[in-house]
C-alpha positions as CSV (number, residue, x, y, z in Angstrom):
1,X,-21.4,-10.4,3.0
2,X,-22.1,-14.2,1.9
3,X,-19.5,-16.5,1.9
4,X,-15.8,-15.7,1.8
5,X,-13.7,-13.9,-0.8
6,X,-10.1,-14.4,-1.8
7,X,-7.7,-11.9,-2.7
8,X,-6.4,-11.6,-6.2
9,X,-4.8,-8.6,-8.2
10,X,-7.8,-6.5,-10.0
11,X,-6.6,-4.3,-12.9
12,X,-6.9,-1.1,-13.1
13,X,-9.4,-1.4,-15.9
14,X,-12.1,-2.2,-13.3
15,X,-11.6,0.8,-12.3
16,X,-11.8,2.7,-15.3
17,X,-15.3,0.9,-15.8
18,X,-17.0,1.1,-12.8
19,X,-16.6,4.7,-12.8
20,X,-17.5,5.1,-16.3
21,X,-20.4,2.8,-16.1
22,X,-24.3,4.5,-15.7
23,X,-24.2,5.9,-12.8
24,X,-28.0,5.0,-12.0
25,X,-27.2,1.0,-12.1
26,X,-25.0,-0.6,-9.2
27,X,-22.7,-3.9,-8.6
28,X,-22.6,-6.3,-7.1
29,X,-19.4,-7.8,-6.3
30,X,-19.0,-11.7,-7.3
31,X,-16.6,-14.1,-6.3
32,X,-15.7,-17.2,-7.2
33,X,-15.7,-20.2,-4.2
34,X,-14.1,-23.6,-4.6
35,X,-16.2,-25.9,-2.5
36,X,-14.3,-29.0,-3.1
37,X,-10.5,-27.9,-2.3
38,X,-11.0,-25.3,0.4
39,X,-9.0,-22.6,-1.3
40,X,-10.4,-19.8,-3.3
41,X,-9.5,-17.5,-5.9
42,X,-11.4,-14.2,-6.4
43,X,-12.6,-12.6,-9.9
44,X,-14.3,-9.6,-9.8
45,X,-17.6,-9.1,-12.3
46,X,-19.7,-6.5,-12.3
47,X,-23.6,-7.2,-12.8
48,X,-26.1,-4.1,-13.1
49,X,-28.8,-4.7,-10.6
50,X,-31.4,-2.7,-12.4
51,X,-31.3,-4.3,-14.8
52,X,-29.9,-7.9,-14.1
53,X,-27.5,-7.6,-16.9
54,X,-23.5,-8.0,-16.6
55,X,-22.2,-4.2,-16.6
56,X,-19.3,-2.6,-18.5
57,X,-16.6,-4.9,-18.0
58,X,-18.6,-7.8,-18.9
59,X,-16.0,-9.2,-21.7
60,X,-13.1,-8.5,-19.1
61,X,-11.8,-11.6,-17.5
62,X,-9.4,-12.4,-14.7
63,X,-9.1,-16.0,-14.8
64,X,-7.7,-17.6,-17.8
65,X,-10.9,-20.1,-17.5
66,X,-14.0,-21.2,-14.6
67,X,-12.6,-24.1,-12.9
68,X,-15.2,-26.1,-11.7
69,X,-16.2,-27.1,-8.5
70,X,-16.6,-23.1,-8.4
71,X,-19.7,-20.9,-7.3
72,X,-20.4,-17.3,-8.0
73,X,-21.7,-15.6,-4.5
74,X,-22.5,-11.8,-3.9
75,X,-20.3,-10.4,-1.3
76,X,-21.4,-6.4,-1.7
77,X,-22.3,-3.5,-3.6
78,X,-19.8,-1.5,-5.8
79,X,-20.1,2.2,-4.9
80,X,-18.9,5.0,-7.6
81,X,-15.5,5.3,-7.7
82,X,-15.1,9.0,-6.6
83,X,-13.1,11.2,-9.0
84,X,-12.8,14.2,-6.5
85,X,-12.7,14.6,-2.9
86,X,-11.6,11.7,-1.0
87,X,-13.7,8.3,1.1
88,X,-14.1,9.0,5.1
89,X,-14.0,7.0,7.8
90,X,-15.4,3.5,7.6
91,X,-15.4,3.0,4.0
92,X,-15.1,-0.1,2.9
93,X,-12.9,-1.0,0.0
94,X,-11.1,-3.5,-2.4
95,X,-7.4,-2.7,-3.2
96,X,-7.3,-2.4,-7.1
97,X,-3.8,-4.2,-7.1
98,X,-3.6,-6.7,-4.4
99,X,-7.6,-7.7,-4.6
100,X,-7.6,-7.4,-0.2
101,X,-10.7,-6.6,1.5
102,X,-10.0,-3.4,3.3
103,X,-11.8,-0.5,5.5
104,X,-10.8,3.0,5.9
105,X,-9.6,4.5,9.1
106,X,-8.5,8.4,8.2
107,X,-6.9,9.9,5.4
108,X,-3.5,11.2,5.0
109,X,-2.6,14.3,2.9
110,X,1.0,13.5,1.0
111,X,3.6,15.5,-0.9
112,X,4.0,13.2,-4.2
113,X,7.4,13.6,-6.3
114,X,6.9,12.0,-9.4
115,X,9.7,11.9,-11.6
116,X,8.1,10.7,-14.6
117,X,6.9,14.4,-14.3
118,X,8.8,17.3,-16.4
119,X,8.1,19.9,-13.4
120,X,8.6,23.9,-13.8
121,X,12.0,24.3,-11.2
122,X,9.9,25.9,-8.2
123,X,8.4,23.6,-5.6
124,X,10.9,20.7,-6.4
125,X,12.8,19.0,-4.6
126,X,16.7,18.9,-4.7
127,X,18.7,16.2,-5.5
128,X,20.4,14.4,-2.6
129,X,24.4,14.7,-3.2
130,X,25.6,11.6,-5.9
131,X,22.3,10.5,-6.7
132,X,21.7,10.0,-10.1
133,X,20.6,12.2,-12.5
134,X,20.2,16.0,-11.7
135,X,16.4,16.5,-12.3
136,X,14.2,18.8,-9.5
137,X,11.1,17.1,-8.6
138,X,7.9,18.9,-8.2
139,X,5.4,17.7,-5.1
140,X,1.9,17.9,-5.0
141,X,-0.8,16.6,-2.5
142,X,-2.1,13.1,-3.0
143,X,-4.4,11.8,-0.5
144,X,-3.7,8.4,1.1
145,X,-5.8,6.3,3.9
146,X,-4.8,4.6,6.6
147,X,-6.6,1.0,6.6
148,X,-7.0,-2.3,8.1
149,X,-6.7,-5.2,6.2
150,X,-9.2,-8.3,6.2
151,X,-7.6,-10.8,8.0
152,X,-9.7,-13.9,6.2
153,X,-7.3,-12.3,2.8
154,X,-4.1,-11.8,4.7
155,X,-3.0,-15.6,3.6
156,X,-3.8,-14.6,-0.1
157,X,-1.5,-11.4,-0.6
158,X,1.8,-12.8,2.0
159,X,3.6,-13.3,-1.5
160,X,2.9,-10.3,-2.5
161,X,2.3,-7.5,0.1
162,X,3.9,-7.8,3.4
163,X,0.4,-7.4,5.8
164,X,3.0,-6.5,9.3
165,X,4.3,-3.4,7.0
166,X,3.5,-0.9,9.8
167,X,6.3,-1.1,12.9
168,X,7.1,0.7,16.0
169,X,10.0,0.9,18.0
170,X,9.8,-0.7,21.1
171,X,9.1,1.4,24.4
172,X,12.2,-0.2,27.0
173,X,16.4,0.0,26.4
174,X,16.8,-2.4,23.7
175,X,17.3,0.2,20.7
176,X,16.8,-2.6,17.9
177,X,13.8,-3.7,19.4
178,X,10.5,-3.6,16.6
179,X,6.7,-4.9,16.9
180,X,4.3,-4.6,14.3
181,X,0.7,-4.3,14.2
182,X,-0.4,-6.8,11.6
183,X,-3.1,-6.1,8.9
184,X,-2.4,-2.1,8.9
185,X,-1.6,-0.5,5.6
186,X,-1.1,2.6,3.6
187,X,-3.5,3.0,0.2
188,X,-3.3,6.0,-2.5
189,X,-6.9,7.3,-3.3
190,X,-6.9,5.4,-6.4
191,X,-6.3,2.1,-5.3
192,X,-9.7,2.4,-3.8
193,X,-12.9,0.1,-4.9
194,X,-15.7,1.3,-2.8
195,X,-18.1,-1.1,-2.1
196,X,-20.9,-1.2,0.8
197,X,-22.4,-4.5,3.0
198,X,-25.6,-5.4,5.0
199,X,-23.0,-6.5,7.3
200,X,-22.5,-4.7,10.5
201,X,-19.3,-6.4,10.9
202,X,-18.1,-7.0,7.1
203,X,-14.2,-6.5,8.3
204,X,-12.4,-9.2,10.1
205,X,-9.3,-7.7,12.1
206,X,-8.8,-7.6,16.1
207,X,-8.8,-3.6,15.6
208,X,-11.7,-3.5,13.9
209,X,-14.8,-3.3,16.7
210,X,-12.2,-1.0,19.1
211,X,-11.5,1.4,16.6
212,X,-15.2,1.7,14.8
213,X,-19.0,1.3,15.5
214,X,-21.6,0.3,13.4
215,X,-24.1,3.2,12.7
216,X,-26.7,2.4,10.3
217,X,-27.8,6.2,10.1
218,X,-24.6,7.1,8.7
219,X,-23.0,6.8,5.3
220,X,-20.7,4.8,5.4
221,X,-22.2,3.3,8.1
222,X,-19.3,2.6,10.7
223,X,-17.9,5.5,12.6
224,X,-14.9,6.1,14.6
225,X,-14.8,5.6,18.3
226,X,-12.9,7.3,20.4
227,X,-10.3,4.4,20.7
228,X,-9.3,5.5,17.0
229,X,-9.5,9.4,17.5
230,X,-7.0,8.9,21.0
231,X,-4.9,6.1,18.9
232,X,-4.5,8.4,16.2
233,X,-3.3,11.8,18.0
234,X,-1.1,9.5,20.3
235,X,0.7,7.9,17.3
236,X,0.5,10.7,14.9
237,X,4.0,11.4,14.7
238,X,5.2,8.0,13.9
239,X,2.1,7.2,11.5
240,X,2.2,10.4,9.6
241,X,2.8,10.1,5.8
242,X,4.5,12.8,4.7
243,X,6.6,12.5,1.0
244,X,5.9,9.9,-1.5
245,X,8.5,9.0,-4.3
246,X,7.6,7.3,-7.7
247,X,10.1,7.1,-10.9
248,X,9.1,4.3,-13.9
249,X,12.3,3.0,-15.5
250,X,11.3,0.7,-18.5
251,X,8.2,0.1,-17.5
252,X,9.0,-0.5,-13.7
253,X,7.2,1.7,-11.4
254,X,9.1,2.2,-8.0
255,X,7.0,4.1,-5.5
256,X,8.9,4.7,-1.9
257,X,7.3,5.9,1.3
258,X,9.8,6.8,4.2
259,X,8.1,7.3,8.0
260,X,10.7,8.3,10.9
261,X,10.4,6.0,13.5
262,X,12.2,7.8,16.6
263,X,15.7,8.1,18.1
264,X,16.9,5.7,20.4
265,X,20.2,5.6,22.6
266,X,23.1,3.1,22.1
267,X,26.1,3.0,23.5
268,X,26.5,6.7,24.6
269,X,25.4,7.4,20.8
270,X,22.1,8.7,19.3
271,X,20.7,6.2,16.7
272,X,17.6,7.2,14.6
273,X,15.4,5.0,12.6
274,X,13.8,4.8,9.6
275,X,10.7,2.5,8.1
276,X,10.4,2.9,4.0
277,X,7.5,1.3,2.3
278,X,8.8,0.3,-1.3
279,X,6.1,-0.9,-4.2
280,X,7.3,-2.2,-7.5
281,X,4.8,-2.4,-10.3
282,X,5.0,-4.5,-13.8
283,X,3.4,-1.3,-15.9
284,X,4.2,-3.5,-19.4
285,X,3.4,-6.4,-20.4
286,X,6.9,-8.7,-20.1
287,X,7.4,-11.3,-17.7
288,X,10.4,-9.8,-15.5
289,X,11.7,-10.8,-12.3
290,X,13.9,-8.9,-9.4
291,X,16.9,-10.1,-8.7
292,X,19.3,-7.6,-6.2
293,X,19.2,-4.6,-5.0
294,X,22.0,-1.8,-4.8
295,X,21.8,0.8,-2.1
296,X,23.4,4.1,-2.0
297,X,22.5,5.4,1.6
298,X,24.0,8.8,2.9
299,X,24.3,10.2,6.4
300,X,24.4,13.8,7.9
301,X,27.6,12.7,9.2
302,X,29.3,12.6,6.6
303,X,29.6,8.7,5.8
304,X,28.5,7.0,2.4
305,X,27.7,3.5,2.6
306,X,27.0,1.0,0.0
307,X,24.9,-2.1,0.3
308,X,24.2,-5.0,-2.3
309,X,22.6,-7.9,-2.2
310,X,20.0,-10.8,-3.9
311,X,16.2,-9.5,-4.1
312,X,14.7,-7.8,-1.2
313,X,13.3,-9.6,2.0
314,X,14.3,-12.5,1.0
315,X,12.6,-12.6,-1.9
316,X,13.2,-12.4,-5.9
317,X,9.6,-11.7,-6.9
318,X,7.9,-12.1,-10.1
319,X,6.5,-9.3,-11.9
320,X,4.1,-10.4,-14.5
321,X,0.7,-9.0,-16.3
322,X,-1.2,-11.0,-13.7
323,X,0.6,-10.3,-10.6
324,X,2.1,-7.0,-11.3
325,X,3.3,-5.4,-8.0
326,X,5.3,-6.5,-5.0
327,X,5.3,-4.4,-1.7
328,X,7.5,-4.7,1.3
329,X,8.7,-2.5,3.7
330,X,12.3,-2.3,5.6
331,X,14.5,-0.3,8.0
332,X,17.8,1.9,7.9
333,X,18.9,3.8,10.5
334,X,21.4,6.5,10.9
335,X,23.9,8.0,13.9
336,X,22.9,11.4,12.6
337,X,19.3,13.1,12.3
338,X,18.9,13.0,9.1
339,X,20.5,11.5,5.7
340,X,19.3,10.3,2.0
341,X,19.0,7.1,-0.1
342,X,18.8,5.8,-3.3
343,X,19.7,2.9,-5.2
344,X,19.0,0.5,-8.4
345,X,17.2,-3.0,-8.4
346,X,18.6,-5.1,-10.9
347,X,15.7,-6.6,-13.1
348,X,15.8,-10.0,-15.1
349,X,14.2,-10.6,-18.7
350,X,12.5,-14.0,-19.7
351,X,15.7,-14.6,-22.2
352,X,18.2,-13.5,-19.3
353,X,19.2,-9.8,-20.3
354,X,19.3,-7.8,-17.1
355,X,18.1,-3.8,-16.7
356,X,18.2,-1.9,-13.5
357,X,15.5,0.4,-12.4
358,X,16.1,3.5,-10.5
359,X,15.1,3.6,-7.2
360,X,13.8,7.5,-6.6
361,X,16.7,9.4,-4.0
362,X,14.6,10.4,-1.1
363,X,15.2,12.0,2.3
364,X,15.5,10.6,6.2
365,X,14.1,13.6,8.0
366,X,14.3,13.5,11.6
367,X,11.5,16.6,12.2
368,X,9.3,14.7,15.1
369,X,9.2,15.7,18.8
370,X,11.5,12.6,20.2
371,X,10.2,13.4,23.5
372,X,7.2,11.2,23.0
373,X,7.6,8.0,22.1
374,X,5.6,6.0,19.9
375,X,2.4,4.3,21.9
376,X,2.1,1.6,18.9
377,X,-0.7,-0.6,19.9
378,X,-1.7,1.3,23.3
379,X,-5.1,2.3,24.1
């Protein structure tokens, strides 16, 4: 892959085009490399190498204008976007929102509740008690892939994807103890740019040479090793994506992902924790920005607590055309095995009128064998 590439947020459009786009011709994926300053930005082009011309998206631009001091330099090969079935092991990948380079370590098979959906009333799920709204959800599958992250664009997405996103509970008596594995990440199917490289190391990450092996006689060309079969039974329970959660108010897309993390034991109590996984994405085209957050979160025990507070991890982030989504992930936990949440964020208009966007109600299952604990970054 020569020279380095930047993140940046690629539209969704790309990925409209690539797959609609001959599917005799390839890409090759162009970036943009400012040799004066140091930093880079990325823009994606697509140019047909059969016949040397720029492909479908060719009037499609990401950058306002070409600063100079900037260099276009081939970095891989767009692959067809696939429409059915899903991308295996060692796929490499751009993320169509956050622009990261990225490489595939196994799939996960998801219940999605979409309330932006109209569903029949079987297969749905319930509302949790005083949520808002009375409307049954209905699930269905939605493939998702667990990934590693390039390291080289970790310092381009920080503002807008947290790259520590997946933790563990610690393995010794301190209950509120956390670590993270830095640069692992959760990706729907369609968030997926295939691409390939000549490289036999294209992915920079400390995981990356334990978990895979380059095998040229193979397509994709890097397969598991066991390292990453024995990491990924060990951990299972505490990786596992199971529900997904998505409701669009105004135009704001909230899509939650909770993961049990284990029980520990504080004084002479059970405590159970939670990680949730929360994306908000700009589907219009106004300028809005978060500003708090209102919590409802229920607990088998019977308690209802309330929590407010400005933005979310410290951060009121900006949702705009350019930079549409925002992802972070968080922690709740519970003296009881199981509970729901739900909430609002209150959102902020250009001329200072406020909105709030529902925050889908979904539920804190406790449903893994506590008996093991997590192995987190254990080989």
């Amino acid at each position: 892959m020569a020279g380095k590439m930047a993140a940046c947020a690629i539209r969704r459009g790309l990925l409209s085009s690539v797959s609609k786009y001959n599917k005799k011709h390839t890409h090759r994926i162009l970036s943009i490399v400012d040799s004066s300053s140091g930093f880079e930005v990325y823009r994606p082009r697509l140019q047909c190498r059969a016949c040397g011309l720029a492909g479908g998206v060719q009037q499609r631009r990401f950058m306002s204008s070409r600063p100079e001091g900037k260099i276009l330099e081939t970095v891989g090969v767009f692959e067809a976007v696939k429409q059915h079935g899903k991308y295996e092991t060692g796929q490499l990948f751009l993320h169509s929102v956050f622009g990261y380079r990225g490489i595939v370590l196994f799939p996960w098979h998801a219940r999605l509740y979409d309330r932006d959906i109209t569903p029949p009333m079987s297969d749905s799920k319930p509302e949790p008690p005083g949520a808002h709204g009375s409307k049954e959800v209905k699930g269905k599958t939605h493939t998702y892939y667990q990934v590693l992250i390039d390291t080289r664009d970790c310092p381009h997405i920080s503002q807008r994807s947290q790259t520590e996103a997946v933790t563990f509970l610690a393995n010794h008596d301190d209950s509120r103890a956390l670590y993270a594995i830095p640069g692992l990440d959760y990706v729907s199917h369609e968030d997926i740019l295939p691409y390939n490289s000549a490289e036999q190391a294209p992915i920079q990450h400390e995981l990356f040479e334990r978990f895979l092996m380059y095998n040229p006689a193979k397509s994709p060309p890097f397969t598991a090793r066991d390292t990453l079969k024995a990491w990924q039974e060990k951990n299972h329970p505490w990786l596992e994506l199971s529900d997904v959660h998505r409701e669009t108010t105004e135009n704001i897309r909230v899509t939650v992902i909770p993961f049990y993390m284990g029980m520990r034991e504080a004084q002479n109590s059970h405590v159970y924790w939670w990680r949730y996984c929360i994306r908000l994405e700009n589907m219009g085209s106004e300028v809005v920005q978060l500003r708090e957050r209102h919590w409802r979160i229920f607990s088998l025990s019977g308690t209802l607590e309330t929590v407010r507070g400005r933005g979310v991890v410290g951060r009121e982030p900006v949702l705009s055309k350019e930079q549409p989504a925002f992802q972070y992930s968080s922690h709740v936990s519970l003296q009881a095995p199981s509970g729901h949440m739900w909430g609002t964020f209150r959102i902020e208009r250009t001329d200072g009128s406020h909105f709030d966007v529902r925050i889908p109600p979904f539920s804190l299952e406790s449903n893994k064998d506590d008996k093991a604990p997590p192995a987190g970054y254990t080989f």
